[in-house]
Structure formats: structure tokens, C-alpha cells
C-alpha beads as a LAMMPS data file, in Angstrom:
LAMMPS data file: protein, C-alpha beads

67 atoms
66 bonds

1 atom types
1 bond types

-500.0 500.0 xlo xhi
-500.0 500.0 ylo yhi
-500.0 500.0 zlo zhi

Masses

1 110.0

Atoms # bond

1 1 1 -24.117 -7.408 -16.133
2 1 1 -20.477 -8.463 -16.817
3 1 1 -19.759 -10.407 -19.693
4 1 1 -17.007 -11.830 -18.367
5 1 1 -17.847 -12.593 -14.542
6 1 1 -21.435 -12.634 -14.625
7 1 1 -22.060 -10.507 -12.003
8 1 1 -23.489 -6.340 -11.773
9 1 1 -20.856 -5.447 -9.663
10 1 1 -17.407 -7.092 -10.752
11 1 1 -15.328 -8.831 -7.810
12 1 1 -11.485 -7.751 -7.530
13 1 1 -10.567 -10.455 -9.363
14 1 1 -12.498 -9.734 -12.608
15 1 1 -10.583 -7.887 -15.521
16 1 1 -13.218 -5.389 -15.541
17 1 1 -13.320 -4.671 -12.006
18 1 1 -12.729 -1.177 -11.201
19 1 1 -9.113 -0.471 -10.157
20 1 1 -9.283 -0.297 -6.383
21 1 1 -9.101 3.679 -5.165
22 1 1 -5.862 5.603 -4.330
23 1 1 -5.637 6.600 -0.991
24 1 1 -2.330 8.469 -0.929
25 1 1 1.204 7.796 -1.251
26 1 1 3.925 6.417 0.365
27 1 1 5.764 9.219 2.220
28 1 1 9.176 7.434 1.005
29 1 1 9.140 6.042 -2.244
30 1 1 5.992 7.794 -3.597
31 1 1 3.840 4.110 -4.493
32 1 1 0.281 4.297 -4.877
33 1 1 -0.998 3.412 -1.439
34 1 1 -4.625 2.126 -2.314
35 1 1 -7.919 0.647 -0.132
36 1 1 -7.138 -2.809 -0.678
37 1 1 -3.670 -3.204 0.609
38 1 1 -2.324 -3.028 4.106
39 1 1 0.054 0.166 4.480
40 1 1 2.192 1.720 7.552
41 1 1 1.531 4.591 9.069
42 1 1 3.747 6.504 11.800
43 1 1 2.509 9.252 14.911
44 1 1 2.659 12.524 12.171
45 1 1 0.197 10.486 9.836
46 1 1 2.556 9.698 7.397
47 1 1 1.646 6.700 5.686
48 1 1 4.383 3.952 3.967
49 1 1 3.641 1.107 1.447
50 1 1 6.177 -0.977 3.252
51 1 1 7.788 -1.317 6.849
52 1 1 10.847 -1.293 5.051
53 1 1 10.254 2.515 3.682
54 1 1 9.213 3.829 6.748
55 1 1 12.352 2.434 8.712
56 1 1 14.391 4.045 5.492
57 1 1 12.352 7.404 5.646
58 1 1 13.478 7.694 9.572
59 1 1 17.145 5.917 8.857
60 1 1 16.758 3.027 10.989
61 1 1 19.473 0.535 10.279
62 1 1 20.378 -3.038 11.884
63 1 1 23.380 -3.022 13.941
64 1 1 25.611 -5.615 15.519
65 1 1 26.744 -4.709 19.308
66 1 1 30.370 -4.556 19.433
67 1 1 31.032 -4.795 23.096

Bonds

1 1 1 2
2 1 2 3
3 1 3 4
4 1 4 5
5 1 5 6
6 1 6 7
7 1 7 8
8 1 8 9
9 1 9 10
10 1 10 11
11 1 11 12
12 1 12 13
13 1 13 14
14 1 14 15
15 1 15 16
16 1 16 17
17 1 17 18
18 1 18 19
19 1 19 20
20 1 20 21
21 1 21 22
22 1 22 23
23 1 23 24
24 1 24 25
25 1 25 26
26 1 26 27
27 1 27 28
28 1 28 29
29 1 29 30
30 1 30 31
31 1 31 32
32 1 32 33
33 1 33 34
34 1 34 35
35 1 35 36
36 1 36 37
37 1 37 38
38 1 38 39
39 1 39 40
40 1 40 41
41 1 41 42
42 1 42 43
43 1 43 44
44 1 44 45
45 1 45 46
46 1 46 47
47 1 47 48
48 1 48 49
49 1 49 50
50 1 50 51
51 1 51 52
52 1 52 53
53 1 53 54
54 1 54 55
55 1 55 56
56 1 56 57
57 1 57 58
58 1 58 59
59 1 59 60
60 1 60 61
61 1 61 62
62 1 62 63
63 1 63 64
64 1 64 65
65 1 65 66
66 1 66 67
């Protein structure tokens, strides 16, 4: 039992929780992409910590028409 939380198994929010397991990296940037956080993924299964890295990794930019 946890000395700190009082529990067997330590919620997320305990300091002696175990860190939460890696599940790859972002195909951009290279983050830690773990179990417990949301994460991008594309149609060649690669996977991106933020929309903003996989609209990088594929060079998509915001335009203004000039017409």
C-alpha cells in the first residue's frame, strides 16, 4: 500500500504512480507519444503528438486567396 495515496495501485495523480507507458513517437518532432494522451495519426500510420506537427510534417500552411 502507498504511503502517500493510500491505495495498492497508485492513481495518475499520485507521485508514485508509475509513469504512464510510451507508445511511440511523434513522426515530426520526436515527443514521447504515451497511453494517456490523445495523439494524431495519418493513413501510413504515422502517429503526431500534435495536429500542428502533422500539418508541419506534410507542409500544410494557411493561405489567404488573392483573387
Amino acid at each position: 500500500m502507498c504511503k502517500i495515496c493510500k491505495c495498492s495501485a497508485c492513481p495518475a495523480t499520485c507521485p508514485n504512480a508509475d509513469p504512464p507507458k510510451v507508445i511511440g513517437h511523434c513522426s515530426q518532432c520526436g515527443c514521447k507519444l504515451t497511453a494517456d494522451e490523445t495523439f494524431f495519426e495519418d493513413s501510413e500510420s504515422n502517429a503526431f503528438c500534435t495536429k500542428s506537427c502533422a500539418l508541419e510534417h506534410y507542409g500544410v500552411e494557411e493561405a489567404e486567396f488573392n483573387g
